[in-house]
C-alpha positions, 0 to 999 in steps of 0.5 A, a space after each residue: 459480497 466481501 467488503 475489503 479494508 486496506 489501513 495504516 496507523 501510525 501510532 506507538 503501540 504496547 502490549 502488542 503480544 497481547 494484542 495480537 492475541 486478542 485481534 486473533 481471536 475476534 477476527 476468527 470467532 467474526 470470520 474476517 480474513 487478511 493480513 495485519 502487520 503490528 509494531 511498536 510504531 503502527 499498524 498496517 493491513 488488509 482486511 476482509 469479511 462480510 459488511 457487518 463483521 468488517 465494520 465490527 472488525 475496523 471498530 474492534 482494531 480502533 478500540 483496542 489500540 485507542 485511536 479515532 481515524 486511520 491514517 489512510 483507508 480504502 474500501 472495495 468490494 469482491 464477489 468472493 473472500 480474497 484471503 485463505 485466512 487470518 494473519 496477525 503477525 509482529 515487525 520491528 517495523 512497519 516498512 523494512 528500511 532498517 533504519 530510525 525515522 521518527 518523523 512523516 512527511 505530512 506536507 509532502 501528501 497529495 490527494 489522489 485528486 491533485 496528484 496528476 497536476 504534480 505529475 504532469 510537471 517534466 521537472 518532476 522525477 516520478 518514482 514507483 518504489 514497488 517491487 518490478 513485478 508490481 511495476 510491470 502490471 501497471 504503473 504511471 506513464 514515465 515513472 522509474 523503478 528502482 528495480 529492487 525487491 527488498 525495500 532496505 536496498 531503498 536507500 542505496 537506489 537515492 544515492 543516484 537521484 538529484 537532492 535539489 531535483 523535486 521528487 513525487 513518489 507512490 505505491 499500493 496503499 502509501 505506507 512504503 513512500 510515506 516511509 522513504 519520502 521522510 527519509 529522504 527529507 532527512 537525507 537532504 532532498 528538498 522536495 518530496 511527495 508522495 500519493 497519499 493513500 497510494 494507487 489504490 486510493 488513487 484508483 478508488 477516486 479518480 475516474 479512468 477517463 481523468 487517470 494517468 495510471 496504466 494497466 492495473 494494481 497488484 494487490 497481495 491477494 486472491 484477486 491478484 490486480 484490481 482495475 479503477 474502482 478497485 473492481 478485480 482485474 485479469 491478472 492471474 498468479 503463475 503456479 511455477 514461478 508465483 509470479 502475475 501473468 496476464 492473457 498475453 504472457 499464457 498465449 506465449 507459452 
Protein backbone atom coordinates (compact mmCIF):
# COMPACT_ATOMS: atom_id res chain seq x y z
CA UNK A 1 0.00 0.00 0.00
CA UNK A 2 1.02 3.82 -0.68
CA UNK A 3 0.65 6.23 1.97
CA UNK A 4 -0.56 9.77 0.56
CA UNK A 5 0.11 13.07 2.50
CA UNK A 6 -1.67 16.20 1.57
CA UNK A 7 -0.36 19.85 3.50
CA UNK A 8 0.00 23.50 3.68
CA UNK A 9 2.28 25.57 5.70
CA UNK A 10 2.15 28.90 6.07
CA UNK A 11 5.53 30.12 6.82
CA UNK A 12 8.17 32.87 5.18
CA UNK A 13 10.52 30.75 3.48
CA UNK A 14 14.59 31.65 2.50
CA UNK A 15 16.84 29.87 0.70
CA UNK A 16 14.20 28.45 -1.42
CA UNK A 17 16.33 27.25 -4.73
CA UNK A 18 18.31 25.64 -2.13
CA UNK A 19 15.53 23.92 -0.80
CA UNK A 20 14.03 22.84 -3.64
CA UNK A 21 17.12 21.13 -4.43
CA UNK A 22 17.60 19.41 -1.45
CA UNK A 23 13.83 18.13 -1.34
CA UNK A 24 14.66 16.86 -4.87
CA UNK A 25 16.85 14.99 -3.85
CA UNK A 26 15.59 13.22 -0.84
CA UNK A 27 12.58 12.49 -1.86
CA UNK A 28 14.09 10.63 -5.21
CA UNK A 29 17.03 8.89 -3.41
CA UNK A 30 13.58 7.59 -0.83
CA UNK A 31 11.46 7.17 -3.52
CA UNK A 32 8.35 9.40 -2.69
CA UNK A 33 6.37 10.97 -5.79
CA UNK A 34 4.21 14.00 -5.84
CA UNK A 35 3.70 17.61 -6.14
CA UNK A 36 5.19 20.49 -3.89
CA UNK A 37 4.45 24.10 -4.72
CA UNK A 38 7.31 26.39 -2.77
CA UNK A 39 7.08 30.21 -2.13
CA UNK A 40 8.22 32.79 -0.31
CA UNK A 41 4.95 32.37 2.05
CA UNK A 42 4.62 28.68 2.27
CA UNK A 43 4.48 25.34 1.21
CA UNK A 44 1.67 23.45 -0.21
CA UNK A 45 1.46 19.87 -1.54
CA UNK A 46 0.86 16.12 -2.15
CA UNK A 47 2.88 13.39 -1.43
CA UNK A 48 3.58 9.69 -1.77
CA UNK A 49 5.36 6.79 -0.92
CA UNK A 50 5.71 3.64 1.16
CA UNK A 51 4.89 4.30 5.08
CA UNK A 52 8.42 4.38 6.10
CA UNK A 53 9.67 6.66 3.64
CA UNK A 54 6.67 9.19 3.72
CA UNK A 55 7.19 9.71 7.27
CA UNK A 56 10.95 10.01 6.51
CA UNK A 57 9.74 12.53 3.94
CA UNK A 58 6.87 14.92 6.18
CA UNK A 59 10.22 14.98 8.78
CA UNK A 60 12.83 15.59 6.34
CA UNK A 61 10.07 18.85 4.88
CA UNK A 62 9.62 19.86 8.78
CA UNK A 63 13.43 20.14 9.16
CA UNK A 64 14.70 21.84 6.45
CA UNK A 65 12.15 24.76 6.43
CA UNK A 66 11.85 24.77 10.64
CA UNK A 67 8.58 23.98 11.68
CA UNK A 68 6.83 21.59 14.29
CA UNK A 69 3.18 20.98 12.69
CA UNK A 70 1.16 21.68 9.17
CA UNK A 71 -1.19 23.99 8.90
CA UNK A 72 -3.56 21.50 7.74
CA UNK A 73 -2.89 17.53 6.69
CA UNK A 74 -4.45 14.31 5.63
CA UNK A 75 -3.59 11.22 5.15
CA UNK A 76 -4.91 7.85 2.70
CA UNK A 77 -4.08 5.20 1.86
CA UNK A 78 -3.99 3.54 -2.15
CA UNK A 79 -3.08 0.37 -3.64
CA UNK A 80 -0.69 1.64 -6.12
CA UNK A 81 1.63 4.92 -6.51
CA UNK A 82 -0.90 7.71 -7.65
CA UNK A 83 2.04 10.28 -9.14
CA UNK A 84 4.56 9.26 -12.27
CA UNK A 85 7.16 11.37 -10.42
CA UNK A 86 8.34 13.91 -8.19
CA UNK A 87 7.75 17.54 -8.65
CA UNK A 88 9.22 20.39 -6.57
CA UNK A 89 8.41 23.49 -8.26
CA UNK A 90 8.78 27.57 -7.28
CA UNK A 91 5.34 30.10 -7.19
CA UNK A 92 5.47 33.64 -6.31
CA UNK A 93 2.45 32.52 -4.36
CA UNK A 94 0.89 29.64 -3.00
CA UNK A 95 -2.65 30.51 -4.37
CA UNK A 96 -2.55 32.51 -7.66
CA UNK A 97 -4.82 35.49 -6.78
CA UNK A 98 -2.31 38.12 -7.83
CA UNK A 99 -2.67 39.95 -5.01
CA UNK A 100 -1.00 40.81 -1.17
CA UNK A 101 -2.52 39.34 1.67
CA UNK A 102 -0.78 39.15 4.87
CA UNK A 103 -3.25 37.95 7.11
CA UNK A 104 -5.45 34.45 7.48
CA UNK A 105 -8.68 34.09 8.54
CA UNK A 106 -7.96 31.81 11.60
CA UNK A 107 -11.50 32.66 13.35
CA UNK A 108 -13.30 31.78 10.11
CA UNK A 109 -12.19 27.66 10.03
CA UNK A 110 -14.43 25.20 10.83
CA UNK A 111 -13.86 21.81 11.73
CA UNK A 112 -15.23 19.24 9.26
CA UNK A 113 -17.24 18.19 12.22
CA UNK A 114 -19.24 21.54 12.53
CA UNK A 115 -19.15 22.21 9.10
CA UNK A 116 -22.66 20.79 8.17
CA UNK A 117 -24.50 22.90 11.16
CA UNK A 118 -22.91 26.38 9.24
CA UNK A 119 -24.02 24.71 6.21
CA UNK A 120 -27.46 23.89 7.18
CA UNK A 121 -28.30 27.58 7.71
CA UNK A 122 -30.41 28.99 4.36
CA UNK A 123 -29.12 32.43 5.12
CA UNK A 124 -25.66 31.10 4.61
CA UNK A 125 -24.26 31.56 0.88
CA UNK A 126 -22.21 28.20 0.27
CA UNK A 127 -19.43 28.64 -1.96
CA UNK A 128 -17.54 25.76 -3.87
CA UNK A 129 -14.49 28.15 -5.20
CA UNK A 130 -13.09 24.97 -7.41
CA UNK A 131 -12.81 24.92 -10.84
CA UNK A 132 -16.46 23.76 -12.53
CA UNK A 133 -15.18 20.35 -13.82
CA UNK A 134 -14.02 19.68 -9.93
CA UNK A 135 -17.66 20.99 -9.40
CA UNK A 136 -19.27 18.64 -11.36
CA UNK A 137 -17.78 15.54 -9.63
CA UNK A 138 -19.14 16.41 -6.28
CA UNK A 139 -20.09 18.90 -4.26
CA UNK A 140 -22.29 20.14 -1.28
CA UNK A 141 -25.92 20.27 -2.02
CA UNK A 142 -26.95 24.08 -2.83
CA UNK A 143 -23.70 25.54 -3.18
CA UNK A 144 -22.52 27.98 -5.95
CA UNK A 145 -19.75 27.91 -8.24
CA UNK A 146 -18.21 30.78 -9.60
CA UNK A 147 -17.57 29.05 -12.61
CA UNK A 148 -14.13 30.04 -13.28
CA UNK A 149 -10.90 28.22 -14.15
CA UNK A 150 -8.29 30.75 -12.92
CA UNK A 151 -8.28 31.63 -9.54
CA UNK A 152 -6.94 35.45 -10.15
CA UNK A 153 -10.71 36.02 -11.95
CA UNK A 154 -11.90 35.18 -7.95
CA UNK A 155 -12.13 38.59 -7.05
CA UNK A 156 -14.17 39.62 -10.04
CA UNK A 157 -16.87 36.68 -8.98
CA UNK A 158 -17.11 38.61 -5.00
CA UNK A 159 -18.35 41.65 -6.57
CA UNK A 160 -21.82 39.92 -6.91
CA UNK A 161 -22.17 38.64 -3.50
CA UNK A 162 -23.76 40.42 -0.52
CA UNK A 163 -20.74 41.73 1.93
CA UNK A 164 -23.25 41.74 5.05
CA UNK A 165 -24.74 38.19 3.79
CA UNK A 166 -22.54 35.42 5.98
CA UNK A 167 -20.47 33.37 3.47
CA UNK A 168 -18.94 29.70 4.25
CA UNK A 169 -16.47 28.46 1.63
CA UNK A 170 -14.67 25.37 0.77
CA UNK A 171 -12.35 23.44 -1.61
CA UNK A 172 -10.03 19.98 -1.88
CA UNK A 173 -7.60 20.40 0.67
CA UNK A 174 -8.42 24.34 2.17
CA UNK A 175 -5.46 26.51 0.94
CA UNK A 176 -7.60 28.05 -2.04
CA UNK A 177 -10.47 29.42 0.64
CA UNK A 178 -8.24 30.11 3.26
CA UNK A 179 -6.67 32.58 0.66
CA UNK A 180 -10.17 34.13 -0.61
CA UNK A 181 -11.80 34.04 2.69
CA UNK A 182 -8.91 36.78 4.27
CA UNK A 183 -9.41 38.32 1.21
CA UNK A 184 -12.67 38.84 1.66
CA UNK A 185 -12.32 40.14 5.35
CA UNK A 186 -10.33 42.66 3.70
CA UNK A 187 -12.87 43.64 1.05
CA UNK A 188 -15.28 44.22 3.83
CA UNK A 189 -17.47 40.89 4.12
CA UNK A 190 -18.48 40.67 7.49
CA UNK A 191 -18.75 37.00 7.97
CA UNK A 192 -16.71 34.34 6.37
CA UNK A 193 -15.54 30.74 6.58
CA UNK A 194 -14.37 28.39 5.02
CA UNK A 195 -13.69 24.01 5.54
CA UNK A 196 -10.82 23.73 7.37
CA UNK A 197 -8.77 21.03 5.88
CA UNK A 198 -10.98 21.24 3.00
CA UNK A 199 -13.23 18.30 1.54
CA UNK A 200 -10.71 16.17 1.67
CA UNK A 201 -10.64 16.55 5.52
CA UNK A 202 -14.02 16.44 5.31
CA UNK A 203 -14.50 13.18 3.92
CA UNK A 204 -11.35 11.75 5.90
CA UNK A 205 -13.74 12.48 9.47
CA UNK A 206 -16.91 12.42 8.66
CA UNK A 207 -18.88 9.43 8.26
CA UNK A 208 -21.19 9.11 4.91
CA UNK A 209 -24.13 8.47 6.87
CA UNK A 210 -23.89 12.01 8.71
CA UNK A 211 -22.37 13.74 5.24
CA UNK A 212 -23.75 16.29 3.14
CA UNK A 213 -21.45 16.05 0.37
CA UNK A 214 -22.66 14.57 -2.96
CA UNK A 215 -20.71 12.59 -5.39
CA UNK A 216 -16.91 12.65 -4.96
CA UNK A 217 -13.63 14.66 -4.88
CA UNK A 218 -11.52 15.39 -7.71
CA UNK A 219 -7.83 14.96 -6.57
CA UNK A 220 -4.67 16.13 -9.28
CA UNK A 221 -3.78 12.35 -9.51
CA UNK A 222 -3.88 8.81 -10.48
CA UNK A 223 -6.78 7.89 -8.91
CA UNK A 224 -8.92 11.04 -10.33
CA UNK A 225 -11.78 11.12 -7.47
CA UNK A 226 -11.79 9.71 -3.94
CA UNK A 227 -14.95 8.80 -2.03
CA UNK A 228 -15.40 9.08 2.11
CA UNK A 229 -12.67 7.54 3.65
CA UNK A 230 -10.61 9.15 1.07
CA UNK A 231 -10.83 5.18 -0.65
CA UNK A 232 -10.33 5.74 -4.95
CA UNK A 233 -13.46 6.50 -6.49
CA UNK A 234 -15.12 5.74 -10.39
CA UNK A 235 -14.04 8.55 -12.14
CA UNK A 236 -11.83 8.21 -14.86
CA UNK A 237 -9.31 11.02 -16.83
CA UNK A 238 -10.67 11.28 -20.82
CA UNK A 239 -7.57 11.03 -22.88
CA UNK A 240 -9.21 13.59 -25.43
CA UNK A 241 -10.18 16.14 -23.59
CA UNK A 242 -8.38 15.44 -20.07
CA UNK A 243 -11.11 15.95 -18.48
CA UNK A 244 -13.00 13.33 -15.50
CA UNK A 245 -15.73 11.51 -16.81
CA UNK A 246 -17.72 8.61 -15.06
CA UNK A 247 -19.70 5.38 -16.16
CA UNK A 248 -22.65 7.48 -17.64
CA UNK A 249 -20.48 10.22 -19.64
CA UNK A 250 -18.55 6.68 -21.66
CA UNK A 251 -22.31 4.58 -22.02
CA UNK A 252 -23.26 8.02 -23.72
CA UNK A 253 -20.51 8.05 -26.51
Amino acid sequence: MFYIFGFYKFKKIKEIKKNKKILNIFFIKNEIRGTIILSNEGINGTISGKKNNLNLGIKKIKKVFNFLNFDSENFSLNKFQPFHKCKVKIKKELVPMGININKRNLNGQINPKKWNKIISDENTTLIDVRKPFEHEVGTFKNSINPNINNFREFPKFLKKLNKNKPVAMFCTGGIRCERATAYMLNEGFKEVYHLHGGILKYLENVPKQKSKWNGECFVFDQRTSVKHGLVEGDWDICYACREPINDEHKSSE
